[in-house]
N, C-alpha and C positions, 0 to 999 in steps of 0.2 A: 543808438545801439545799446544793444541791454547789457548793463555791467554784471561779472558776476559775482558774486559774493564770495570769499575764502571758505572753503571748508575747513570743519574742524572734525576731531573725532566724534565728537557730540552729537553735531547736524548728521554727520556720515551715519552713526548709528540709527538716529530718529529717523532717516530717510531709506534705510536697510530695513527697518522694522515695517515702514511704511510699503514700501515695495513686493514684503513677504507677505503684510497684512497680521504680525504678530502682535500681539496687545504689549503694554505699556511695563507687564512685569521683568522681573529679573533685572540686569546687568546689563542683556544685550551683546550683540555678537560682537566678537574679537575683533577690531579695525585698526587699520595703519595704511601710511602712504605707502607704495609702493619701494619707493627710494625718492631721498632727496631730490627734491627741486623740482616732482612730479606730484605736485598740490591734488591734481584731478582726475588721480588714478591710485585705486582703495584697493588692499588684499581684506577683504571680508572673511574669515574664519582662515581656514589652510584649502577649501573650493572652493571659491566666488573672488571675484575680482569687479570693482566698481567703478563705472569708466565714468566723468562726468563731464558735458560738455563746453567749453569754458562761454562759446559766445555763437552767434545765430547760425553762421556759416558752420562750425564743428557737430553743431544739433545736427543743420540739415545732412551733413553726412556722416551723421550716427543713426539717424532715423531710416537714411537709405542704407545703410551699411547691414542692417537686421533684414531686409528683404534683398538683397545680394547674397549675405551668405547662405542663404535657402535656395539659390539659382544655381549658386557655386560649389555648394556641399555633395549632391551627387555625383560631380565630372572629377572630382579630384582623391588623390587614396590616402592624404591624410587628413587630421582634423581638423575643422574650423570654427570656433567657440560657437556654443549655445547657448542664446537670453535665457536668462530664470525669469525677469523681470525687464521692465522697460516704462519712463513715464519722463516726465519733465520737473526737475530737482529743484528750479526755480525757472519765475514765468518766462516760458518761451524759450529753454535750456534743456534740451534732453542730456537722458543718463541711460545707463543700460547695466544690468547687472547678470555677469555673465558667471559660469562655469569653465575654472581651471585647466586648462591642458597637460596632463601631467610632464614635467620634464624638465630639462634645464633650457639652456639657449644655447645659439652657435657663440656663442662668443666665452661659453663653459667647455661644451664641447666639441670635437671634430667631428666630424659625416663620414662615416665611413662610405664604400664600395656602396654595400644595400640603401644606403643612404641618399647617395648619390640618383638611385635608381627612384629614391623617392620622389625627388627634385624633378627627377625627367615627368615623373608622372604630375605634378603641378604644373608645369609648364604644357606639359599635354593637355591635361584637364582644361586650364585655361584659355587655352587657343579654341579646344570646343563647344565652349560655350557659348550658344546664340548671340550673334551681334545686336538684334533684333530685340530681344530682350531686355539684354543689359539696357538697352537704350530706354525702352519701357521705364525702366527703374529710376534713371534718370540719373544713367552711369552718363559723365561727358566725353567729348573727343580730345587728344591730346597731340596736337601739332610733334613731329619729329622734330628731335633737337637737331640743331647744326653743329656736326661732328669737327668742320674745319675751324667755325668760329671758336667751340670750345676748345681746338688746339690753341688756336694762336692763345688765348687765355693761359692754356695750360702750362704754356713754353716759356710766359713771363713768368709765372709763379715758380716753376721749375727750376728758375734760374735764380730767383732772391730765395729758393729751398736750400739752394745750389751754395752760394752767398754766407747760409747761415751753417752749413756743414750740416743739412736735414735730407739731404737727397742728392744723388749725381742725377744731374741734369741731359747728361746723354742718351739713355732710354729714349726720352722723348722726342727726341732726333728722330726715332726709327718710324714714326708716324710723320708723311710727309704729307704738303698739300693735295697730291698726287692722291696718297693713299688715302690720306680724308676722305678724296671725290669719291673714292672707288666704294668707300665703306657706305654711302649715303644713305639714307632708308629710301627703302621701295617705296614707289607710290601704290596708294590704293593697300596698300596691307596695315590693316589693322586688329587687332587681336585684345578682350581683355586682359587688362595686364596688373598686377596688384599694386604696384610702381610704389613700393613700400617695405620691400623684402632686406630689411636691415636684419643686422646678428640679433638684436633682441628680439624680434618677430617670427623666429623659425626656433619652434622647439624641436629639440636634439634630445634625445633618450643619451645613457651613458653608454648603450652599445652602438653609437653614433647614428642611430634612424632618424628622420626627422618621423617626427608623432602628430605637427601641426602647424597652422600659420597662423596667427597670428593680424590685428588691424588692419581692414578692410575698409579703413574710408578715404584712402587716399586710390581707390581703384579707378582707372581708366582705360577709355578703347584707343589702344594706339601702337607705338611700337614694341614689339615683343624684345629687343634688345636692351629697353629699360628693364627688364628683369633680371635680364642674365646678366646685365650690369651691376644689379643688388646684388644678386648671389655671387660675384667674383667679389664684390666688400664683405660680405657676410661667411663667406664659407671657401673662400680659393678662387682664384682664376682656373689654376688646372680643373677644379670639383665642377667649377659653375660652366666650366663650358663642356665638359665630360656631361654631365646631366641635357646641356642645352644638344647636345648630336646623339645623346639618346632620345631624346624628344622629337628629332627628326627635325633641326633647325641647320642649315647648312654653315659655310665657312661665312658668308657675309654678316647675319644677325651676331653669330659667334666671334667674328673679330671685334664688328661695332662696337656689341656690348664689353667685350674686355675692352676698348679705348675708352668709351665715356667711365667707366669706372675709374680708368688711372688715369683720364684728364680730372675727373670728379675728385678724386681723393687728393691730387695734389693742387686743387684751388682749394680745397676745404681746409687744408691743413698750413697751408700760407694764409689764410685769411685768418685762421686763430691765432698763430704766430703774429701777424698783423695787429691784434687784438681788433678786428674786425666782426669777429665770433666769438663764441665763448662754449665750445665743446671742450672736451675733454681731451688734451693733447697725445694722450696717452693711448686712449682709442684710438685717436685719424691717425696715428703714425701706426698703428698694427692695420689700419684699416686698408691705409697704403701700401703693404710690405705683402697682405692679400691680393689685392689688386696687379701689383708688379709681379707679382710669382711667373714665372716662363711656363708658355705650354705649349707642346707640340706643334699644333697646329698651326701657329706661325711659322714654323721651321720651314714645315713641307707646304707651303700656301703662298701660291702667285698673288698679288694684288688683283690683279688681270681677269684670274677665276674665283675671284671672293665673293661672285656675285651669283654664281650656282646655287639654287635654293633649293628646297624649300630652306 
């Protein structure tokens, strides 16, 4: 397995230079890590960003990730980064040097109502996207999680959340083994799906639009309820499933996805507490408190009829 080297500002520049093909003069463009403890990801100037791939498997889906987003960029209404450049930063290690999205993140700002309608149209986009194709590319297929399994998880965790004064544990009562069943994914439906829609991944303008998405190698063909499970961490439960019934997703992908997200938020945040992980306690407890947000649709939603689609 190829190790790979640490970057430094140095190499990052020499290999910026090398990328743009500019000669050897000057100073050389402005570099920095993005933010601590993200070695392999470079803000070049205040428009380029420099993605580096740490080891064989993050190449190959950095390599596939630049002809994805050229499959992906038509179907969808907001932006999705464009390479300036692209090569391999050390042997056998691809890099990609991309162009800025302008904007902040969800996790700066809220999504407004238009915003929300942005959201619908990525999940639109998404779903139209040739299955056919993506496969071509050599998108893979992603088995549906088990929604019962990840409860019983969820309901131990919930309880040592419970334990530590991080969470009521009751909530999670309201999903029963019952209800699990009913939520199951469909067979046979599978949908590109970016399965990576974290708050830092959706830029958000100040007048809450999203403007764009952000890393694209974690995309797969599978359940469309892993998205709208990111976007209930990212941006609301109520926003992410208001976008997902604009999209034409019914009560069953739309309940799915809000459970795996509040089964998901509350193992991830028992497990750091655990010291199991080492996120940022600070995030997964806001990440959680998005996730929990009550929406509608539960109110007025049989178990029974959750399975109404599309």
């Amino acid at each position: 397995m190829t190790q790979a080297p640490t970057p430094t500002a140095d190499s990052v520049r020499q290999l910026v230079r090398s990328l743009l093909k500019e000669g050897p003069e000057g100073d050389g463009p402005d570099v920095r890590p993005v933010r601590e403890g993200h070695a392999y990801t470079w803000w070049v100037g205040t428009r380029q960003v420099l993605r580096l791939a740490p080891d064989r498997a993050a190449s190959t889906r950095r390599r596939r990730e630049l002809r994805l987003r050229a499959l992906v960029r038509p179907h969808v209404p907001v932006a999705v980064p464009v390479s300036v450049a692209h090569a391999d930063w050390a042997p056998g290690l691809a890099c990609t040097l991309d162009t800025v999205v302008p904007g902040g993140t969800a996790e700066e700002h809220e999504v407004s109502a238009a915003g929300e309608a942005d959201l619908a149209g990525l999940l639109t986009g998404l779903r139209a996207v040739p299955v056919r194709q993506a496969e071509s590319l050599g998108v893979p297929r992603a088995a549906p999680r088990s929604l019962e399994a990840l409860r019983r998880m969820a309901v131990h965790a919930a309880e040592l959340l419970a334990a530590a004064d991080e969470f009521d544990a009751a909530p999670m009562y309201q999903l029963t083994p019952a209800g699990a069943a009913q939520l199951a994914a469909q067979p046979g439906v599978a949908v590109l799906t970016h399965h990576g829609l974290t708050g830092e991944h959706v830029v958000v303008s100040a007048d809450g639009r999203v403007r764009g998405i952000l890393d694209w190698t974690e995309v797969a063909l599978g359940d469309p309820a892993e998205d709208i499970a990111g976007l209930a961490v990212a941006v609301g439960s109520p926003a992410a499933v208001r976008a997902a019934t604009l999209a034409g997703y019914g009560a069953r992908p739309c309940l799915r996805g809000l459970w795996l997200a509040r089964c998901d938020t509350v193992l991830r945040l028992a497990d750091r507490l655990d010291g199991r992980t080492c996120g940022d306690p600070t995030l997964l407890r806001t990440q959680l408190r998005r996730a929990w947000e009550p929406i509608l649709l539960e109110r007025v939603t049989d178990f029974k009829t959750a399975g109404e689609e599309p």
